[in-house]
Residue, then its C-alpha position, 0 to 999 in steps of 0.5 A: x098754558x090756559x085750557x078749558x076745564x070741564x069740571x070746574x067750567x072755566x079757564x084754568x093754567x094747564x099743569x104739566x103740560x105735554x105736547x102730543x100728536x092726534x090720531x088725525x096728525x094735529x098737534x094739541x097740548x094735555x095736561x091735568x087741571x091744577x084745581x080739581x085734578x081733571x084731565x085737560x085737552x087743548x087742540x093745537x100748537x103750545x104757545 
């Protein structure tokens, strides 16, 4: 899965990806940047 990184101010490939429920009950993906090593967040459903 591609989410934006904050660091690296681009689009990466989400490494270890784990799908995740919000305090508000929305679904959203984390995982860690395979480039710099920074967390990543993306709201919604994995695809």
């Amino acid at each position: 899965m591609e989410a934006y990184c904050m660091k690296c101010k681009g689009k990466q490939t989400m490494s270890n990806p784990q799908e995740i429920t919000m305090k508000n009950g929305r679904p959203a993906t984390q995982g860690v940047c395979p480039v710099c090593g920074t967390k990543m967040f993306k709201i919604g459903k994995a695809s």
